[in-house]
N, C-alpha and C positions, 0 to 999 in steps of 0.2 A: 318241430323245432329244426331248423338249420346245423348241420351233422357235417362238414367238410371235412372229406379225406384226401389228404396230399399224400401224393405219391411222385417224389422228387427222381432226378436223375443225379444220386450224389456222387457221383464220379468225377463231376466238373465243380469245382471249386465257386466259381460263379454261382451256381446252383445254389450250395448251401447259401450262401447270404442272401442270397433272395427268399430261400426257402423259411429263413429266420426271420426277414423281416415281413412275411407274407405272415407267417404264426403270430409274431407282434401285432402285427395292425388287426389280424383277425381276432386275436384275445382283445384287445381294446375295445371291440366293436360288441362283445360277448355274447362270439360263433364259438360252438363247440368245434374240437378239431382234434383229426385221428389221424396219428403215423405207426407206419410198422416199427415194432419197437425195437428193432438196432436201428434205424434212423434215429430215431425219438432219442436213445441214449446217444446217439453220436454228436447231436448238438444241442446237446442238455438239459431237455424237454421230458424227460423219463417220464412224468404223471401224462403226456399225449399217445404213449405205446401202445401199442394191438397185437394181437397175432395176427399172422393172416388169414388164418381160419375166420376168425371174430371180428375185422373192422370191415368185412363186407357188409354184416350183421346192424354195425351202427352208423355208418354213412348214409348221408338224404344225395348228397355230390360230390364227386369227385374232380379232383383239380390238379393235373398233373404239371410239373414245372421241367422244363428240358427241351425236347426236340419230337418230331415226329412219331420217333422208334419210343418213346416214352410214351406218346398219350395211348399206342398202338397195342405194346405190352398190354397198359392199363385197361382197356377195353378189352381184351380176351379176359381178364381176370374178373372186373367188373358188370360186364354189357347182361351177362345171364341172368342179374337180379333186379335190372329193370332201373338201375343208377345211372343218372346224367351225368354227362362228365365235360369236362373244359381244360382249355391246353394253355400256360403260358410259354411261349416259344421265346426256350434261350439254345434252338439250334441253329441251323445255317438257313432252314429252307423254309419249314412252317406252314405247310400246305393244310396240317389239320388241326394245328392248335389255333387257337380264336385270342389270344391276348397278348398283345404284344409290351413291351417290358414299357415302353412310352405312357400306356395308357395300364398299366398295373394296376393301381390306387382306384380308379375311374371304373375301373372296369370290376374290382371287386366290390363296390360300390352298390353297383346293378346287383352282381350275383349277390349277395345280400337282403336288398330289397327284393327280391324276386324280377326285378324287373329285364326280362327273359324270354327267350322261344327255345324250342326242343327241337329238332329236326331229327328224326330214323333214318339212318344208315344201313344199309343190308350186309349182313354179315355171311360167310360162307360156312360148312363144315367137311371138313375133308377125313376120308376112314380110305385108312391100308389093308386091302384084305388080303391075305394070303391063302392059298389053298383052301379057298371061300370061307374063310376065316377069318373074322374083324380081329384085327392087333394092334387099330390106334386108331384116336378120334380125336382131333385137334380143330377149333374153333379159328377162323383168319376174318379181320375187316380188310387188309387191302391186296392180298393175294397170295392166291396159291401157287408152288412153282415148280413144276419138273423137270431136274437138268442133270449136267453130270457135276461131280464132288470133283476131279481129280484135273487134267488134258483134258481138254474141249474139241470133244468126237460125236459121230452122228447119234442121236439115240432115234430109234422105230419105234410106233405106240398108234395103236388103232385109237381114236377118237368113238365113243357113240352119244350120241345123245337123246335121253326117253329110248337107250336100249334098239336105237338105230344108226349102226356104224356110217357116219358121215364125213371122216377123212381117214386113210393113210398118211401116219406126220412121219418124214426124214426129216430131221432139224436137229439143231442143238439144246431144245428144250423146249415148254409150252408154259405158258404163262396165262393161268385161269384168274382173272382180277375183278374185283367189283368195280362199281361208278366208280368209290370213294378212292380205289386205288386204281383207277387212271392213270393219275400223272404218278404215277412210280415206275416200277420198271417197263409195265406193261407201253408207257409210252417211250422210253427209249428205248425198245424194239419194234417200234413204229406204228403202234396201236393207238386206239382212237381217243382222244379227250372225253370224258362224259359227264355231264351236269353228276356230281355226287348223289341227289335226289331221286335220282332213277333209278330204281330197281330192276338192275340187270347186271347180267355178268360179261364180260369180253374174254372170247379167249384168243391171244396173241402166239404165233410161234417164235422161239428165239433163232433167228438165221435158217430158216427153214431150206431147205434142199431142193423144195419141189417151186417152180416160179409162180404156178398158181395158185398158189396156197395165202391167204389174206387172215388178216384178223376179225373173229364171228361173236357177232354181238347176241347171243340171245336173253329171254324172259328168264328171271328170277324162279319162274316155276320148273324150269327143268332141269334133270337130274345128269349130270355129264359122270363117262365113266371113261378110264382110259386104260387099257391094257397095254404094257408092255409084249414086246414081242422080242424074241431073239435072246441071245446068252448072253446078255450085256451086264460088263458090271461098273461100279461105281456111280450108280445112277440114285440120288436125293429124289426128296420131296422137302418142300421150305416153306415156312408159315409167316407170311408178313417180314420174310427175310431176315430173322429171329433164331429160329427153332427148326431143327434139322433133321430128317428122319432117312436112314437108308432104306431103297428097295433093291428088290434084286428079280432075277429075272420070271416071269410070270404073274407080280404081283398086279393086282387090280387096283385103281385109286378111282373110288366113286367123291364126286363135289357135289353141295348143293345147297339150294338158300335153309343157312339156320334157322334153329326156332324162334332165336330174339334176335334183336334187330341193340345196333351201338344209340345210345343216346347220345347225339351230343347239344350241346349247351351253346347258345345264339346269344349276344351280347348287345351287334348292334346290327343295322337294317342293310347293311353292306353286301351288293352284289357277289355271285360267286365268280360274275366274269371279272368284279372288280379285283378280287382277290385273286384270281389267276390271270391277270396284266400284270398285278405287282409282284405274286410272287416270281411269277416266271423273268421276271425283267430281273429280279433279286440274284433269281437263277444264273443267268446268262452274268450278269456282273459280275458274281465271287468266281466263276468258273476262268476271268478274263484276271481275276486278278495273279 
């Protein structure tokens, strides 16, 4: 049986009334449907609450309502139990939500009758080791990011990859990004567009110091480690541009393709270059407004 869990961004007022009238038309249709329940009490749904321990538990898919950084969240919480998931974008840009508020109705329609594709997405996992000492393990679909928290100053960090040191980086950061998160930051710091499909990683410098230093695409299968070097402080690690963690000086940040891969949910037979014509022109527009 068909199990939808919505996972709204209620912070935008727009939100909730789509989120209400997404729960209406889905009750009418009689789809089960799961909210974490302070959503669920906030717009007066109380019998649709979960913990969040438990609505991983009873969700078949997930349906996030909001913007990018929402269905993004959603997949690190989700993606481990093997739940498809789909985006209705009511943000600005919308690069990885699949439905857009025009085609709502239409489109839940399909997700209903199953009629649908699944596409895997490669997910990262990123561990802070200290004094060879794992202290965190945090799951990213669209990139990992090491830079400074504070003034924007040089940081130094050996690159290796499969345990073969392959750059010396001066730069203001490194940017380790999936296909899926291409077009995020990793691209405006000048790094490569990549079909989402492709399991591989890029890793981009931010402002890098040295002229020949470029952004290096390699396979999903290998293991990247970065050492800090030098007594530097105020130096982050970022997850999906989300979730913040400090390092300080000597620690180790090994990346590498996770165990589960993002599901997400295909609606209609629409190009990806078609969708990256429109968003990017979307792009360029609101930026000019």
């Amino acid at each position: 049986m068909l199990t939808v869990g919505l996972f709204p961004n209620i912070d935008k007022q727009s939100v909730v009334t789509v989120l209400i009238e997404v729960v209406q038309y889905l009750q009418k249709r009689s789809v089960q449907i799961v909210l974490l329940k302070d959503i669920a009490d906030k717009i007066g749904y109380p019998d649709l609450g979960c913990s969040q321990q438990d609505i991983v538990k009873k969700i078949t898919v997930g349906l996030t309502i909001g913007g990018d950084g929402t269905l993004l969240n959603t997949a690190r919480e989700i993606s481990a139990m093997g739940i498809p998931l789909c985006g209705v974008n009511m943000g600005r840009l919308g690069f990885l939500t699949e439905i857009e508020l025009s085609d709502l109705y239409t489109s839940l329609d399909k997700l209903i009758a199953g009629e649908y594709k699944i596409e895997e997405h490669l997910m990262l996992d990123a561990m802070i080791l200290r004094q060879n000492r794992l202290i965190h393990v945090s799951s990213a679909l669209n990139d990992v990011v090491i830079s400074k928290s504070g003034v924007s100053r040089m940081i130094k960090f050996n690159v290796f990859l499969d345990n073969v040191l392959t750059t010396n980086y001066a730069a203001d950061g490194l940017i380790i990004a999936t296909a899926t998160g291409s077009t995020g930051y990793s691209l405006s710091a000048g790094g490569p567009i990549i079909n989402p499909l492709l399991k591989v990683m890029v890793l981009t410098p931010i402002c890098s110091h040295t002229l020949h230093v470029r952004p290096l695409v390699i396979s999903e299968n290998e293991e990247i480690k970065v050492e800090m070097t030098g007594n530097q402080e105020d130096v982050v690690l970022t997850i999906d541009g989300q979730t913040v963690y400090s390092l300080i000086a000597n620690d180790t940040v090994l990346i590498k393709q996770s165990p589960f891969c993002a599901q997400f949910i295909r609606l209609n037979n629409r190009s990806y270059y078609e969708t990256l014509r429109v968003k990017l022109w979307r792009s360029e527009k609101n930026a000019n407004l």
